[in-house]
C-alpha positions in Angstrom: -12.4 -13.8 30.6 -12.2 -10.1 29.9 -8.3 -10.5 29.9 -8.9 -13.3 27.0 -11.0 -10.8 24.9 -8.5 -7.8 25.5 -5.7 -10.2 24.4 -8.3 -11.4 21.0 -9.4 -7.6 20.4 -5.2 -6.8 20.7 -4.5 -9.5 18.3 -7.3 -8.0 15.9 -6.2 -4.5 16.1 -2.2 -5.3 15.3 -3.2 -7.8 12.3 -5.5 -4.8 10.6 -2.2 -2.8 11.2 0.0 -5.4 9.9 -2.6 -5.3 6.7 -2.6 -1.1 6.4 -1.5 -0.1 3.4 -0.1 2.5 4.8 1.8 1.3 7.6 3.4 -1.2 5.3 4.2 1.2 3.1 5.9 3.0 5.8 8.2 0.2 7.3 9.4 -0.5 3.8 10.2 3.0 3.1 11.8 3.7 7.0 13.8 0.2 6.4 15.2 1.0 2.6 16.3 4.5 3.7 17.9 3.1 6.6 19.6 0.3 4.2 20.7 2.9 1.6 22.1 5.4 4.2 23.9 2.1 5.2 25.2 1.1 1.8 26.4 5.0 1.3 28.5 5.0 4.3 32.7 5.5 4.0 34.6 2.2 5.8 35.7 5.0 8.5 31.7 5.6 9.4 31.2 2.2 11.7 29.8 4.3 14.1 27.3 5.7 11.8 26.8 2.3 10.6 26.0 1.4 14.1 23.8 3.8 14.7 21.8 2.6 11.5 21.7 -0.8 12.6 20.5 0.6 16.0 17.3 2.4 13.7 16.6 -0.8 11.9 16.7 -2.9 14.9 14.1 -0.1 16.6 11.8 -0.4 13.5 11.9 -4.5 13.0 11.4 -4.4 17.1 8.0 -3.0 16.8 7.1 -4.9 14.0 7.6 -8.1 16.0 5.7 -6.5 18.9 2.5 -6.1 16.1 3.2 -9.6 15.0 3.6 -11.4 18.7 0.5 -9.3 19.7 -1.7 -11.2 16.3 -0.2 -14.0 17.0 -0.8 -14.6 20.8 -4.5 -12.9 20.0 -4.8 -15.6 17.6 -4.1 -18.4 20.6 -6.1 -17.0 22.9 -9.0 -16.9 20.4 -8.2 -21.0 19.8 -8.2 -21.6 23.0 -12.3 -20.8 23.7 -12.8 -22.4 21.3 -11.5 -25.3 21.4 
């Protein structure tokens, strides 16, 4: 049982920092500097371009990890009570 309730208190704590303000504000502006660094680069820079896609990937993995963590909190929580 205290497994389940780490796993609900988990899910709580990523959705309130899903909701931040500032965190949002801070994957959007990580993720458009990343895209306009992309957009700036010469045909010759793929392996700059790789390197961006790299960063992006980093930043939308621990996004996902926030969102999986809600989202199995949010099972768990269904589960005792249903």
């Amino acid at each position: 049982m205290a497994d389940k309730e780490k796993e609900i208190r988990e899910g709580q704590e990523a959705k309130a920092l899903l909701e931040a303000p500032l965190l949002i504000k801070s994957y959007e502006v990580i993720q458009n500097d990343i895209f306009q660094q992309w957009i700036r680069t010469d045909i010759e820079e793929a392996s700059k371009r790789e390197s961006l896609y790299f960063s992006l990937r980093g930043v939308l993995t621990a996004q996902n990890v926030l969102v999986n963590t809600m989202e199995n909190g949010k099972i768990v929580e269904n589960e005792l009570k249903g």
